[in-house]
MOPAC internal coordinates of N, CA, C and O (Angstrom, degrees):
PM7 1SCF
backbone

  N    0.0000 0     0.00 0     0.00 0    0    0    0
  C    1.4315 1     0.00 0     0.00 0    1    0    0
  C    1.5281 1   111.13 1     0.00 0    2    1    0
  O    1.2310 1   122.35 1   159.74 1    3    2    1
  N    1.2304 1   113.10 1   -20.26 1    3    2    1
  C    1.3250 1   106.41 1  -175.93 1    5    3    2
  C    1.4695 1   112.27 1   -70.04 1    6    5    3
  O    1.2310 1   130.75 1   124.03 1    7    6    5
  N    1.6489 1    96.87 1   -55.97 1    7    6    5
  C    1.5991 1   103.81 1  -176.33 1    9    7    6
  C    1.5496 1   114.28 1   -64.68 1   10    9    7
  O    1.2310 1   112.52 1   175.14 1   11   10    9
  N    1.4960 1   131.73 1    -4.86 1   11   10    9
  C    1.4539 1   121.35 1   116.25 1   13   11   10
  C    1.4815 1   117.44 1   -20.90 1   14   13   11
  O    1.2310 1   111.34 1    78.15 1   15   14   13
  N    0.8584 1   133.91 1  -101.85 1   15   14   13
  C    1.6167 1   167.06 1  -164.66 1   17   15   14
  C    1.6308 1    86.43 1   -33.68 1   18   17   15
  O    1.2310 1   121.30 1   111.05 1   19   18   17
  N    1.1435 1   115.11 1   -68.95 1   19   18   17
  C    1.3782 1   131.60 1  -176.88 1   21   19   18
  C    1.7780 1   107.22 1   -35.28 1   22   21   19
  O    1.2310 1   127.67 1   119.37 1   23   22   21
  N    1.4609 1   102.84 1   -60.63 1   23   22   21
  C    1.5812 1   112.51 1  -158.39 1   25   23   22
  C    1.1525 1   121.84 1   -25.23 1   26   25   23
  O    1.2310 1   114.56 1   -29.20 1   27   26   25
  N    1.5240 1   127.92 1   150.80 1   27   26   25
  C    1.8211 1   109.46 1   168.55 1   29   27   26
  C    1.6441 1    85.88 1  -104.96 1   30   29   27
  O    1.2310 1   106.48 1   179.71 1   31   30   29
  N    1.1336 1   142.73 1    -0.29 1   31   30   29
  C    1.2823 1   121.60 1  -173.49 1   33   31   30
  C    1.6605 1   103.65 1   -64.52 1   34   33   31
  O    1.2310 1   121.69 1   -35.32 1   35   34   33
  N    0.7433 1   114.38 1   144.68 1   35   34   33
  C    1.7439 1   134.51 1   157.47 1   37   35   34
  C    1.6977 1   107.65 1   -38.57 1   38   37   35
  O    1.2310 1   115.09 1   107.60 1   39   38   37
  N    1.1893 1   126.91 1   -72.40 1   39   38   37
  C    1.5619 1   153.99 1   178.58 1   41   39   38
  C    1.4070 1   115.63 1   -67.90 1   42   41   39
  O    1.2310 1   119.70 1   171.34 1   43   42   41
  N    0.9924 1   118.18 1    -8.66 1   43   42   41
  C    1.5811 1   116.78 1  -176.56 1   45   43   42
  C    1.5431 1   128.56 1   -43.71 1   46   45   43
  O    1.2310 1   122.41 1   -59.74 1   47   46   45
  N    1.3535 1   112.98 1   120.26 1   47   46   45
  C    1.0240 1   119.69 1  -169.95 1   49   47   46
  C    1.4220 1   134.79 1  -140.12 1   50   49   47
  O    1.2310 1   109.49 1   -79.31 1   51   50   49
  N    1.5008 1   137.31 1   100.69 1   51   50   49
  C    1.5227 1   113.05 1  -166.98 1   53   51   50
  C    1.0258 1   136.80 1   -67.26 1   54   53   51
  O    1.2310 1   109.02 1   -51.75 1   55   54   53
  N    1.2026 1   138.17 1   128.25 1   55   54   53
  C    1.4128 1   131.45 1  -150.08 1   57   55   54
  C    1.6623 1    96.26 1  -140.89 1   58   57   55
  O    1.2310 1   128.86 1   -16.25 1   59   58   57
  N    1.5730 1   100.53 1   163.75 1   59   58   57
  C    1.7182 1   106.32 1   176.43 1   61   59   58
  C    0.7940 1   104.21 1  -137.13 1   62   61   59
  O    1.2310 1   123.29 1   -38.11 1   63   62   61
  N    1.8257 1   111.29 1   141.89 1   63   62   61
  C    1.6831 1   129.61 1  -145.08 1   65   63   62
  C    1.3899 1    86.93 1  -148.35 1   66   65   63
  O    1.2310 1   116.63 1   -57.38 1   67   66   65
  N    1.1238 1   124.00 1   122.62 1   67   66   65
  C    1.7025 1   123.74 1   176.51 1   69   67   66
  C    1.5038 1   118.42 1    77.47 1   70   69   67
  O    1.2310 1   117.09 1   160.49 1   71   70   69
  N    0.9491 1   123.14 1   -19.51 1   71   70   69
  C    1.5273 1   112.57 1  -131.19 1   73   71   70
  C    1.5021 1   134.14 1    87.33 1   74   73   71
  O    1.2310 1   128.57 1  -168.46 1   75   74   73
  N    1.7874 1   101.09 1    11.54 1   75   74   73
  C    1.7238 1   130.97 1   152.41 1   77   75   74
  C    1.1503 1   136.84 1   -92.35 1   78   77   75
  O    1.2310 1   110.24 1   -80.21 1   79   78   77
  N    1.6240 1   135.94 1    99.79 1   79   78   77
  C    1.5682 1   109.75 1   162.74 1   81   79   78
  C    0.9432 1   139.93 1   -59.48 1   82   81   79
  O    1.2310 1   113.21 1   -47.79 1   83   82   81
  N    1.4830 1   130.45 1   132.21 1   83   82   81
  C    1.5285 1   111.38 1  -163.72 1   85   83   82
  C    1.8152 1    92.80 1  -128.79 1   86   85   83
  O    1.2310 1   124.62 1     4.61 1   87   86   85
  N    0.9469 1   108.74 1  -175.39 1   87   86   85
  C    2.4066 1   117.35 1   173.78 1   89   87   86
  C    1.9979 1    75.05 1  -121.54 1   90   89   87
  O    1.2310 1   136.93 1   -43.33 1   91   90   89
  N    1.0999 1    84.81 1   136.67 1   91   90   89
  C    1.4206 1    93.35 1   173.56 1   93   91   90
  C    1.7984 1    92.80 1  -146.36 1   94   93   91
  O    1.2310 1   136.78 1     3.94 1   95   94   93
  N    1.6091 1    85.11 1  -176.06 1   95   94   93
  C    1.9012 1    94.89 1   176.55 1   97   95   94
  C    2.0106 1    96.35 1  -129.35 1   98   97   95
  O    1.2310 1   120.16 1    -0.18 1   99   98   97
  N    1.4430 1   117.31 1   179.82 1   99   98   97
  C    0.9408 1   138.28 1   122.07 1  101   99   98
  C    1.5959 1    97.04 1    27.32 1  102  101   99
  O    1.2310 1   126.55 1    62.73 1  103  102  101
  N    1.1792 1   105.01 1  -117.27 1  103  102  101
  C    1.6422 1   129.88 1  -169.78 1  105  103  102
  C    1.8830 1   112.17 1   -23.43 1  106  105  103
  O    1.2310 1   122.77 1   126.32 1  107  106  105
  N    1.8090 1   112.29 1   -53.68 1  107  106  105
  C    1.3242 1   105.75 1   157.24 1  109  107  106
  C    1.1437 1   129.38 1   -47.02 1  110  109  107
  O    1.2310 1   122.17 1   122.21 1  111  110  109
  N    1.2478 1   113.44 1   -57.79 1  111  110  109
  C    1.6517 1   123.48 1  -177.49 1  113  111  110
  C    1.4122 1    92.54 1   -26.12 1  114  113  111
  O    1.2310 1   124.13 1    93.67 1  115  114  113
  N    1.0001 1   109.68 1   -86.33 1  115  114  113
  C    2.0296 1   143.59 1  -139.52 1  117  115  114
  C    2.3713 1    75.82 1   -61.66 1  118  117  115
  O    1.2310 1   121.77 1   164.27 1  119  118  117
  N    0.7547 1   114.23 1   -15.73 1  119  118  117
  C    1.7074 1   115.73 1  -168.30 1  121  119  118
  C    1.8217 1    97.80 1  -102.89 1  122  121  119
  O    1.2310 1   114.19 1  -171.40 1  123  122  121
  N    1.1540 1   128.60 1     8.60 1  123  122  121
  C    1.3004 1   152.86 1  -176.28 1  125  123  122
  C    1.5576 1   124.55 1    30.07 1  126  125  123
  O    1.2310 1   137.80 1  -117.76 1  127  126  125
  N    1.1785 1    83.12 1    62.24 1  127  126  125
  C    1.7688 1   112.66 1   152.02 1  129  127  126
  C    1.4460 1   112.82 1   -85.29 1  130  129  127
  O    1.2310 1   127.05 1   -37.04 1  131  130  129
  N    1.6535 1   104.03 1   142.96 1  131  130  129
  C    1.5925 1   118.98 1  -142.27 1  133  131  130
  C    1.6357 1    81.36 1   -98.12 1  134  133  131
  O    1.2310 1   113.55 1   -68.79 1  135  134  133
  N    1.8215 1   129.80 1   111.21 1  135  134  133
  C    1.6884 1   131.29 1   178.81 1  137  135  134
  C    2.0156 1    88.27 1   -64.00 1  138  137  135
  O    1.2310 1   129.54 1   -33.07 1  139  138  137
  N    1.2786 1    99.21 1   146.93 1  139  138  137
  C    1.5722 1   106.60 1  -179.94 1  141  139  138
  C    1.9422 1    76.71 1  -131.12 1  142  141  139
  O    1.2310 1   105.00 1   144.32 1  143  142  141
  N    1.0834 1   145.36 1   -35.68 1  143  142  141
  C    1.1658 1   143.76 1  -164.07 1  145  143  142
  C    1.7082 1   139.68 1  -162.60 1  146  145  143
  O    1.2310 1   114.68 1   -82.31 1  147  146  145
  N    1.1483 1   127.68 1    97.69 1  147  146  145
  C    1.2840 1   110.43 1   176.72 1  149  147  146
  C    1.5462 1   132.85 1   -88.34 1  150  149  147
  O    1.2310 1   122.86 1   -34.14 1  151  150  149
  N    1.0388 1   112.12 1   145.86 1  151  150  149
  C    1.3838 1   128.20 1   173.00 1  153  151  150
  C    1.9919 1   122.59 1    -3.71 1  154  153  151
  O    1.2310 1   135.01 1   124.07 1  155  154  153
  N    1.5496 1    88.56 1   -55.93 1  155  154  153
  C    1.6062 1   120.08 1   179.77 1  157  155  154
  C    1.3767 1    80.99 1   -76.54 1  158  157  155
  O    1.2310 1   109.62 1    93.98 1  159  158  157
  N    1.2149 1   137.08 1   -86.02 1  159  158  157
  C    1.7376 1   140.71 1  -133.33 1  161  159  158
  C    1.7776 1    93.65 1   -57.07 1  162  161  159
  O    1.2310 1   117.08 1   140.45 1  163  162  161
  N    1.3429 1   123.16 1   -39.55 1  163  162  161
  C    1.1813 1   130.89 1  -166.99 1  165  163  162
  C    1.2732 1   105.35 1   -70.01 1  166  165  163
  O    1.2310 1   117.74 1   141.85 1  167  166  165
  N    1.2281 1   121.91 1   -38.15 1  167  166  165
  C    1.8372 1   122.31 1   177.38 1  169  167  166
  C    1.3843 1    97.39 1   -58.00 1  170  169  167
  O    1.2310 1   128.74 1   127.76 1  171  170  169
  N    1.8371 1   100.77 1   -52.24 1  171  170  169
  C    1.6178 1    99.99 1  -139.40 1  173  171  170
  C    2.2009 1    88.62 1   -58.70 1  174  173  171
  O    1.2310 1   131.60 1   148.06 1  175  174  173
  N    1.1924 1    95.22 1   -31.94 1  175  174  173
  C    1.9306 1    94.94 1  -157.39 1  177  175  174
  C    1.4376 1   102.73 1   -79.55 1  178  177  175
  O    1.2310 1   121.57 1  -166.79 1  179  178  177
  N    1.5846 1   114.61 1    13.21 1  179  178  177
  C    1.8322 1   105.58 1   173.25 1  181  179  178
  C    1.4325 1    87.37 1  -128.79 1  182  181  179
  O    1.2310 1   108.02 1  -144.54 1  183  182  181
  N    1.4583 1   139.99 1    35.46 1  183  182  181
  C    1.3073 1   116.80 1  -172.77 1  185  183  182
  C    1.5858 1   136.99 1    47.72 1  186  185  183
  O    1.2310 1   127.31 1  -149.31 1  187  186  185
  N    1.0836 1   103.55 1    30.69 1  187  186  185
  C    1.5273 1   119.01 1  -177.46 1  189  187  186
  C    1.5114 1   122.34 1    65.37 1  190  189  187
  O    1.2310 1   122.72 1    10.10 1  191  190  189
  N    1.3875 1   112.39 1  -169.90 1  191  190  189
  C    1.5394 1   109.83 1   159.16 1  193  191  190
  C    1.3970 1   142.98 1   -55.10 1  194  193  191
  O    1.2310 1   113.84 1   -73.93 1  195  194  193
  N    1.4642 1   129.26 1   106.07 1  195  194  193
  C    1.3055 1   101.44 1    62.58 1  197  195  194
  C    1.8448 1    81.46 1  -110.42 1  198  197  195
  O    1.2310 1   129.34 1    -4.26 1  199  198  197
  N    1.2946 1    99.61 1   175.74 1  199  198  197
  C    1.6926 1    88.63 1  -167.41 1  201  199  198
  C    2.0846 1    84.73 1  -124.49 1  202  201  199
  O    1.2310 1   121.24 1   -60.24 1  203  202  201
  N    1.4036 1   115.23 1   119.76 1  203  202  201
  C    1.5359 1   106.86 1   161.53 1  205  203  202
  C    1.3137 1   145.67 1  -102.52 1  206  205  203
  O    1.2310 1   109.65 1    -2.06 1  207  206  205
  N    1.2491 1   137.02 1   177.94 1  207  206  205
  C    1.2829 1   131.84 1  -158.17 1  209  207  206
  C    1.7877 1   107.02 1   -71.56 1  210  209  207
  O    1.2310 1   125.82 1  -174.70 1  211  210  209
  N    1.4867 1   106.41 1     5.30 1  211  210  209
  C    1.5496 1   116.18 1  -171.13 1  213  211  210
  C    1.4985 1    71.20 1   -95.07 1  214  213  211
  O    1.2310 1   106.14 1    92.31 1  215  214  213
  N    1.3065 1   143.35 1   -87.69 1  215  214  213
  C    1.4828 1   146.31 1  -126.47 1  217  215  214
  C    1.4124 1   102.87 1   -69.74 1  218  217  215
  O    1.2310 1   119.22 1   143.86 1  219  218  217
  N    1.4456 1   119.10 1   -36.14 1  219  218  217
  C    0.9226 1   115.98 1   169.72 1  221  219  218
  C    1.2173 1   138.45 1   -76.09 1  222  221  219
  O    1.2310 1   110.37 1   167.74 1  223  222  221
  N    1.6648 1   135.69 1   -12.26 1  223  222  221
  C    1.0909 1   133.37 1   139.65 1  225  223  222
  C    1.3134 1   131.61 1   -76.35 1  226  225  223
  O    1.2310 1   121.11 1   174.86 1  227  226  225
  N    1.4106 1   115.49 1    -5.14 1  227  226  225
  C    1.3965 1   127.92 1   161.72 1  229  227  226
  C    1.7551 1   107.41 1   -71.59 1  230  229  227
  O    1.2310 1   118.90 1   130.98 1  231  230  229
  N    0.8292 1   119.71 1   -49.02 1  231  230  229
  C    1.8485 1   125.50 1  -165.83 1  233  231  230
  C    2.0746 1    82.94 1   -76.01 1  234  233  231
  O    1.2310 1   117.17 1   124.24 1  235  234  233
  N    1.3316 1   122.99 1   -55.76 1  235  234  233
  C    1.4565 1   106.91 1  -179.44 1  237  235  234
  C    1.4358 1   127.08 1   -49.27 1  238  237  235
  O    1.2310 1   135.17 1   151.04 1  239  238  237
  N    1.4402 1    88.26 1   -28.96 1  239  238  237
  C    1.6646 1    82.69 1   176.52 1  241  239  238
  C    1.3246 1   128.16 1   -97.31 1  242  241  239
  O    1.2310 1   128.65 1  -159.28 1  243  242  241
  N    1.3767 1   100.95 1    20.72 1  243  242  241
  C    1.7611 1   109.76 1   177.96 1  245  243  242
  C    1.5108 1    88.70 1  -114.61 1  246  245  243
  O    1.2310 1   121.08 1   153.98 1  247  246  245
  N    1.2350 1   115.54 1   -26.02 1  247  246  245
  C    1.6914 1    91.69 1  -175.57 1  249  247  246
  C    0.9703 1   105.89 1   -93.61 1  250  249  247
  O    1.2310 1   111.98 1   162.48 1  251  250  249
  N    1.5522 1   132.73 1   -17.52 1  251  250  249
  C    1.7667 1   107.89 1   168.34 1  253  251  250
  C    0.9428 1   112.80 1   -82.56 1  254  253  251
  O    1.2310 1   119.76 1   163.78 1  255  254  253
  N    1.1185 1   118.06 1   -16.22 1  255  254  253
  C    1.9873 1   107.76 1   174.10 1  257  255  254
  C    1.4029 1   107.22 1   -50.56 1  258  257  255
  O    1.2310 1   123.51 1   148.90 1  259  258  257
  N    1.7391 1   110.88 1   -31.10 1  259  258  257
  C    1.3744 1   121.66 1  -168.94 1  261  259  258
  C    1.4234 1   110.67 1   -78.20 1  262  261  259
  O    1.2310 1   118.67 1   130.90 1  263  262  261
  N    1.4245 1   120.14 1   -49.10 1  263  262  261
  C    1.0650 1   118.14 1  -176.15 1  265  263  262
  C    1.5348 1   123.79 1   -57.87 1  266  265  263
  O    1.2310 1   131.12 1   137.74 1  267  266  265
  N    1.3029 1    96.14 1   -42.26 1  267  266  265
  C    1.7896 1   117.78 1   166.91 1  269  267  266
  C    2.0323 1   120.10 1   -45.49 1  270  269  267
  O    1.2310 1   146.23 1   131.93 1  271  270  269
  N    1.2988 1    66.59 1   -48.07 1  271  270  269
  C    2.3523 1    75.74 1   179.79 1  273  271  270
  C    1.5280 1    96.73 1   -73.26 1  274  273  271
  O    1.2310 1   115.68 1   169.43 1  275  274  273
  N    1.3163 1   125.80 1   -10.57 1  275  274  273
  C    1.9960 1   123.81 1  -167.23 1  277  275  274
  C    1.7804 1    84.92 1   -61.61 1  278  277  275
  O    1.2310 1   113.10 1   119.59 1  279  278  277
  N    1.0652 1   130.65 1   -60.41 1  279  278  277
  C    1.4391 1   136.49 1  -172.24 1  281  279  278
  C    1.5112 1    96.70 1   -38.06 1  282  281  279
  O    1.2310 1   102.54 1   109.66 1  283  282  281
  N    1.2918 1   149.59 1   -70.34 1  283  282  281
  C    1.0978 1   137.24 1  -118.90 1  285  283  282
  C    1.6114 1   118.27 1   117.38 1  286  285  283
  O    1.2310 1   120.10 1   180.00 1  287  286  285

């Protein structure tokens, strides 16, 4: 999540590729990698800046719970 946070891309977004998280842009997406998170959504769901290593394992662990139930 950080290297989210990090990105200089414009589009940044975490996405899962294999059974990989990756920060991708644009171009993956559309190459169909599954978005688990964007850049914006990630501010908006820790209350913005400054964002800490508390918010950020809090927001991870709601989205893999999420990603996990995608199966069924």
């Amino acid at each position: 999540m950080k290297r989210l946070l990090q990105s200089d891309r414009p589009d940044a977004a975490l996405v899962l590729v294999e059974g990989r998280y990756l920060v991708a842009g644009r171009e993956e997406l559309a190459s169909g990698a599954l978005p688990v998170v964007t850049r914006d959504e990630l501010l908006e769901r820790t209350g913005g800046w400054p964002v800490t290593d508390r918010d950020l394992d809090a927001v991870a662990a709601k989205l893999s719970s999420a990603v996990d139930n995608l199966g069924g």
